[in-house]
C-alpha positions as CSV (number, residue, x, y, z in Angstrom):
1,X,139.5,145.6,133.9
2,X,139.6,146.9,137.3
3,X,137.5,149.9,138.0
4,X,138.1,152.9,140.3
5,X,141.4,151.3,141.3
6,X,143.7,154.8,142.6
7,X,147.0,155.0,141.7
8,X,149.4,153.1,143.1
9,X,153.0,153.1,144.8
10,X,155.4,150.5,144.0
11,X,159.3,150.6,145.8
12,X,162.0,148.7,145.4
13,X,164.4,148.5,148.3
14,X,167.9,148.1,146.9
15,X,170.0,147.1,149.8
16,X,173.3,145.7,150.0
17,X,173.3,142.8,152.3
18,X,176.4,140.6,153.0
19,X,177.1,137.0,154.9
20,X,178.0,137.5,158.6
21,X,176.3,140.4,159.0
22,X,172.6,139.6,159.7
23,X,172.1,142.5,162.5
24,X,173.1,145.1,160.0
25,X,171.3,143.9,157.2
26,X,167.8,143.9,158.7
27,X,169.0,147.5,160.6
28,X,169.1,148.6,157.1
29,X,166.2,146.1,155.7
30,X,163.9,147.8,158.0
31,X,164.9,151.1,157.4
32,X,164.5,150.8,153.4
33,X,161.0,149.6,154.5
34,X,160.3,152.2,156.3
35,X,161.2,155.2,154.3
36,X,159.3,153.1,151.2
37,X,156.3,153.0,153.4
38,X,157.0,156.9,154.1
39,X,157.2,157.2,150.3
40,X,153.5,156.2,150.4
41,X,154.1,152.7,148.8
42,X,151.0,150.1,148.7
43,X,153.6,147.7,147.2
44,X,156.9,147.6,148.6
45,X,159.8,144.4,146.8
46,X,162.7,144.0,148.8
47,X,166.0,142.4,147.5
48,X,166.6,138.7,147.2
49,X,167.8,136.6,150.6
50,X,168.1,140.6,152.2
51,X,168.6,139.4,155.8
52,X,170.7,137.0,155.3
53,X,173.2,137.9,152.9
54,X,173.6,136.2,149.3
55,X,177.4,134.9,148.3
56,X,177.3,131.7,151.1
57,X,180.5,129.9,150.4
58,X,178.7,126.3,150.9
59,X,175.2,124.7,151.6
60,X,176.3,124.4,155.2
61,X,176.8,128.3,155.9
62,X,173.7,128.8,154.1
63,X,171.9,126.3,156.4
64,X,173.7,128.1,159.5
65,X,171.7,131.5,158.2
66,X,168.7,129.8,157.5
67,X,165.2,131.0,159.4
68,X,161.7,129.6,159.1
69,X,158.7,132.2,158.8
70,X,158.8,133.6,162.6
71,X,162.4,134.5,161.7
72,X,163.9,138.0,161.9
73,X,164.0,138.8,158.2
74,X,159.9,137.6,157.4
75,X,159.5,139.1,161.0
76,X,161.0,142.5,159.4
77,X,158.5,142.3,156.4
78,X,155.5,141.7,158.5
79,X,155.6,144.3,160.7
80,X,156.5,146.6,157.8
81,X,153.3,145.5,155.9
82,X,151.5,146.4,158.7
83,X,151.8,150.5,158.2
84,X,150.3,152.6,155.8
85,X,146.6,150.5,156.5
86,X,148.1,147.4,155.5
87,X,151.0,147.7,152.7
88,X,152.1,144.8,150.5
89,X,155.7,143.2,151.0
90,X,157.4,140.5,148.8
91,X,161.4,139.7,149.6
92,X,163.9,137.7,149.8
93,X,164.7,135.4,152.9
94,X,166.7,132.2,153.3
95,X,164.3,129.5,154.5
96,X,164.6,126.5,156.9
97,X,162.2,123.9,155.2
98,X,160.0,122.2,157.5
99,X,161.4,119.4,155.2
100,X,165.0,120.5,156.9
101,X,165.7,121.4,153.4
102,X,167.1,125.1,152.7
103,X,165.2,127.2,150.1
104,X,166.3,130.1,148.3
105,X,162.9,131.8,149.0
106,X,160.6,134.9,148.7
107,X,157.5,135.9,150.9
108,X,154.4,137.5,150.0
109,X,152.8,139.0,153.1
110,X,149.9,142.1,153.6
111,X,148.4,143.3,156.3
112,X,151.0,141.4,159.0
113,X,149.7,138.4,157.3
114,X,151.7,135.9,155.0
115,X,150.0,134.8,151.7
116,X,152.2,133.0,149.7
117,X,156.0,131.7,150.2
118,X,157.6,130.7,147.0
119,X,160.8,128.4,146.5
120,X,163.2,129.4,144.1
121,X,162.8,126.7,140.8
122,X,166.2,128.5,138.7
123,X,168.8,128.1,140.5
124,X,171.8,130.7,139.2
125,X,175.6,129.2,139.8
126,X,176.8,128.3,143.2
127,X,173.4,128.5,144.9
128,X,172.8,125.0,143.2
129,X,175.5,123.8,146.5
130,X,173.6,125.5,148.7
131,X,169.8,125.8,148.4
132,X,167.6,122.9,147.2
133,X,165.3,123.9,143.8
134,X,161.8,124.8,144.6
135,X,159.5,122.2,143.1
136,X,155.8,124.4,142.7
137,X,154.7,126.8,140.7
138,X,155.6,130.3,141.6
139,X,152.2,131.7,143.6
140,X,149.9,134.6,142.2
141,X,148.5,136.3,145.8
142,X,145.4,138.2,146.0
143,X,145.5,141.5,147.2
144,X,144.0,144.3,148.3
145,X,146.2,146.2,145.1
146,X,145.8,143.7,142.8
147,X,147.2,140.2,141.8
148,X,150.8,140.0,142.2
149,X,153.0,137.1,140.9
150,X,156.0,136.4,142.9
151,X,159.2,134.7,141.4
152,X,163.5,135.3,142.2
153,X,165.6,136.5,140.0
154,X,166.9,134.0,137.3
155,X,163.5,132.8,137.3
156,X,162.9,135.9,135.1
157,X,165.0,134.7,132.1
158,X,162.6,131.9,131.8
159,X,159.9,133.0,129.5
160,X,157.6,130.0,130.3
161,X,157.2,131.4,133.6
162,X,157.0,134.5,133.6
163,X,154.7,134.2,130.5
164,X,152.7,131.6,132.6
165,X,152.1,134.1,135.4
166,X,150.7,136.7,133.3
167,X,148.4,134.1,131.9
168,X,147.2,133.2,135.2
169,X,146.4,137.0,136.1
170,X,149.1,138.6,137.6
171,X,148.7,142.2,137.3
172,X,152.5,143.2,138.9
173,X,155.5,140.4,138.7
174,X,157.7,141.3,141.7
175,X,161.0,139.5,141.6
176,X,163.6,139.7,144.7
177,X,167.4,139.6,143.0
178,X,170.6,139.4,143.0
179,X,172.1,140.0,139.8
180,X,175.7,140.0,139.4
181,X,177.3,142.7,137.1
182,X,178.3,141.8,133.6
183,X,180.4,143.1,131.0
184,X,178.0,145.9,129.6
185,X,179.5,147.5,126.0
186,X,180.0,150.9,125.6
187,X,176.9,153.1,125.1
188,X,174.6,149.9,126.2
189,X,172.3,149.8,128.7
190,X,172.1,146.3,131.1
191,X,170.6,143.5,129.5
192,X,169.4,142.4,132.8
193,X,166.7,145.5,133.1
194,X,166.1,144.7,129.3
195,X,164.7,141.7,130.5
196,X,162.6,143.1,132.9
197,X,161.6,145.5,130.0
198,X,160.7,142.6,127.5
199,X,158.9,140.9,130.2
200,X,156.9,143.4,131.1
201,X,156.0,144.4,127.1
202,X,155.6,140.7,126.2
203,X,153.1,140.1,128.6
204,X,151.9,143.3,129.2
205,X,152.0,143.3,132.9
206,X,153.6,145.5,135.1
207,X,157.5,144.2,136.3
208,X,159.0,145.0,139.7
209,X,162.5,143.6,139.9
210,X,164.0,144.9,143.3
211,X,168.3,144.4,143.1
212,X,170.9,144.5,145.7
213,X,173.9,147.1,145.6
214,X,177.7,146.9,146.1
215,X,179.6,144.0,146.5
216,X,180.1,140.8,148.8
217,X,182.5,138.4,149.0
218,X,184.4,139.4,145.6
219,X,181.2,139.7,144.0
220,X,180.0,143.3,142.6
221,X,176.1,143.5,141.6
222,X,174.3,145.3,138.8
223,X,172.1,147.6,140.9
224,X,169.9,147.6,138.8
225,X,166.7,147.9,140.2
226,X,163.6,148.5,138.2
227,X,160.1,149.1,137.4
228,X,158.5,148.6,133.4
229,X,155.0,148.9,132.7
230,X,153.1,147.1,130.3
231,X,154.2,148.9,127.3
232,X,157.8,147.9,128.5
233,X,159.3,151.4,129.2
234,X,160.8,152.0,132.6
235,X,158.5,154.1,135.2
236,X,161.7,153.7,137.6
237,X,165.5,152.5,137.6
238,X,168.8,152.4,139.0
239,X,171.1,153.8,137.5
240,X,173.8,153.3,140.5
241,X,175.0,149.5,141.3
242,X,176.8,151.1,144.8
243,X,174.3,153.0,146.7
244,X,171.6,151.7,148.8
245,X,168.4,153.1,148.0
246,X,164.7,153.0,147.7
247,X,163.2,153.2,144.1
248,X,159.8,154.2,143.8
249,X,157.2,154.4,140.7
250,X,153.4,155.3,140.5
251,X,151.1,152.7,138.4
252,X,148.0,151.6,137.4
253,X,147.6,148.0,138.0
254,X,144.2,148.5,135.8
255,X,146.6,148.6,132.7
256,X,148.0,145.7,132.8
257,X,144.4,143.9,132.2
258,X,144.0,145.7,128.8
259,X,146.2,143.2,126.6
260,X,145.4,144.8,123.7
261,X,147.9,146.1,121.5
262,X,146.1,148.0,118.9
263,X,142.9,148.2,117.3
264,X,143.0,144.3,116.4
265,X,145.4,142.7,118.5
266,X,145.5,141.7,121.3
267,X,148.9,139.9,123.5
268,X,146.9,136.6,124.7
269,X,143.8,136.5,122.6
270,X,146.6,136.6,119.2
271,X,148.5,133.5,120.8
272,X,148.1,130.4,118.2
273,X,149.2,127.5,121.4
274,X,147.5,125.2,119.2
275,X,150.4,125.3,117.0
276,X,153.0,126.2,119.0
């Protein structure tokens, strides 16, 4: 376990970015950064493809938006990570492959400095005309916080990988998304943050999913942005798909390398992969 490790900010910026509007979404991309970083947060997950927008109509609008890592939107994230004597950022960004391939990707940078970019593996719906799938594993980056495993979105109802991180050492998972709203019954909470709740309680890690609010293009999102810590409970969450705003939590990454369970159990020393 990690010792004399403070406690820790995490935000979520829940923005609302839309297609066609790039200048306005990183105006408001860099604000949410900013008042997270106000907020005091060491870890800060923005929303998935934030500068850009989300709902492209085809893979050739989606190329049109596309940046490569001196780009406005990873431009946005590294000077953000910059404050606060060098804060964590991981979101969402629509990437020009060197390849000439577009990605549906996320960035991990600290300090001004980038650590890891990941490519999207699950692609959800209509982004499967527009982005090309990811073909590596989703990166665990070293930080000055801890160890943080970066995937997007759908990639989170994927147990293997998720499961996967938290086997390689991730301490947070911090997912960018977009999660379109569902029917949700009466009395029910979204099975969406479930997930994030079961994922975080399986594995016993911590779980940052950062979602987008309002609607684009005939779409409306969940806005459901939220934070569960090992035991699965939420330490933050939205409660209001419409509004714009920055969720914050306090943890202790140092929790999520005690796997036990109880007296005798234990998450990963119990597992039996030998006959699974």
């Amino acid at each position: 376990m990690m010792e004399d490790m403070p406690p820790l900010v995490v935000a979520c910026c829940q923005t609302a970015p839309s297609v066609g509007a790039v200048d306005d979404n990183l105006v408001a991309l860099r604000a949410a950064l900013g008042e997270a970083l106000d907020a005091g947060a060491g870890i800060v997950v923005a929303t998935e493809l934030a500068g850009s927008g989300y709902a492209f109509a085809d893979a050739e609008e989606a190329r049109a938006h596309a940046e490569d890592l001196a780009g406005p939107t990873v431009s946005a994230y590294r000077d953000a990570s910059q404050r606060g004597g060098g804060a964590v950022v991981v979101g969402g960004f629509c990437e020009r492959g060197e390849d000439g391939n577009t990605y549906n990707s996320a960035v991990a940078v600290e300090a001004g400095a980038v650590l890891a970019v990941y490519r999207k593996l699950h692609l959800w719906h209509d982004e499967q005309s527009c982005f090309t799938p990811g073909a590596q594993a989703p990166p665990i980056v070293e930080t000055r916080h801890g160890r943080i495993g970066v995937a997007i979105c759908y990639d989170l109802e994927f147990p293997e990988l998720t499961r996967a991180l938290a086997l390689r050492g991730a301490d947070l998972l911090a997912l960018p998304t977009n999660w379109p709203r569902t029917a949700i019954p009466p009395g029910e909470r979204s099975m969406l943050g479930t997930l994030a709740m079961a994922t975080a309680r399986l594995s016993r890690t911590f779980v940052a999913v950062c979602d987008r609010a309002g609607a684009e293009r005939g779409v409306d999102y969940e806005g459901a942005s939220i934070v569960a810590g090992p035991d699965g409970y939420p330490l933050a969450e939205s409660t209001d798909p419409l509004t714009p705003q920055v969720l914050t939590a306090t943890v202790d990454l140092a929790h999520a390398r005690d796997k036990r369970t109880g007296p005798r159990n234990d998450v990963v020393a119990d597992r039996r992969p030998e006959v699974y």
